[in-house]
C-alpha positions in Angstrom: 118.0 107.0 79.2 119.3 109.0 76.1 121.8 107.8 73.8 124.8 109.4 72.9 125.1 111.0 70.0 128.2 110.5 68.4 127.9 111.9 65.2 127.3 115.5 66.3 130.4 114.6 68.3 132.7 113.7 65.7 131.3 117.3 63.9 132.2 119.1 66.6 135.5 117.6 66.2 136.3 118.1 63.0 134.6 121.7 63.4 137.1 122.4 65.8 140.3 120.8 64.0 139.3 122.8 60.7 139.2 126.0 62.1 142.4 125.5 63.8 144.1 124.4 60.9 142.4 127.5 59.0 144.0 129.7 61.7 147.7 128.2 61.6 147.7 128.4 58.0 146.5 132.3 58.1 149.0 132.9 60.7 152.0 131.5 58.8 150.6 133.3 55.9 150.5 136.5 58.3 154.3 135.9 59.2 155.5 135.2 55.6 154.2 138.8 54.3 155.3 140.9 57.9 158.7 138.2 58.8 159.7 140.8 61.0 156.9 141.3 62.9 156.8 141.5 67.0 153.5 140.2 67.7 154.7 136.7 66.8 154.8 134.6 70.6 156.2 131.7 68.6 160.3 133.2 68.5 160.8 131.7 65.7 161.0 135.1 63.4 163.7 136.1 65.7 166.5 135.4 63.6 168.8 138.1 63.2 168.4 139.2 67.0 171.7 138.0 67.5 174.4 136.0 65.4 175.2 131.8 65.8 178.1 131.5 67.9 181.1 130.6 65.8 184.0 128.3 67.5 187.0 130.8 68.8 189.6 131.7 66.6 193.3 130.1 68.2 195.6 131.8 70.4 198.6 132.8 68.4 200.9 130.0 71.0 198.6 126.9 69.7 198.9 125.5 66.1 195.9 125.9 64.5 193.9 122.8 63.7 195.4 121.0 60.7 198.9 122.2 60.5 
């Protein structure tokens, strides 16, 4: 029976992990030069799509907060 071979394994691995983290760090790279670019799945570029809400301002009847 053949033994495993580990090593080409743990290659493999780190093949695989490199290239991954060669492709994050091309596609952040990517959205810091085009920030405004559609083709980004993440959402995250999708900032000024729409304001953060900001509380209510008080009906004139109620004291406003402090007074």
């Amino acid at each position: 029976m053949a033994t495993p071979n580990y090593g080409y394994e743990k290659r493999q691995k780190e093949l695989a992990k490199k290239k991954k983290k060669e492709e994050k760090l091309r596609a952040k790279a990517e959205r810091k030069l085009n920030p405004n670019s559609p083709d980004d799945a993440s959402g995250e570029a999708d900032t000024d799509a729409a304001p953060p809400a900001q509380e209510a301002p008080a009906s004139p009847g109620t004291p406003a907060k402090g007074d």
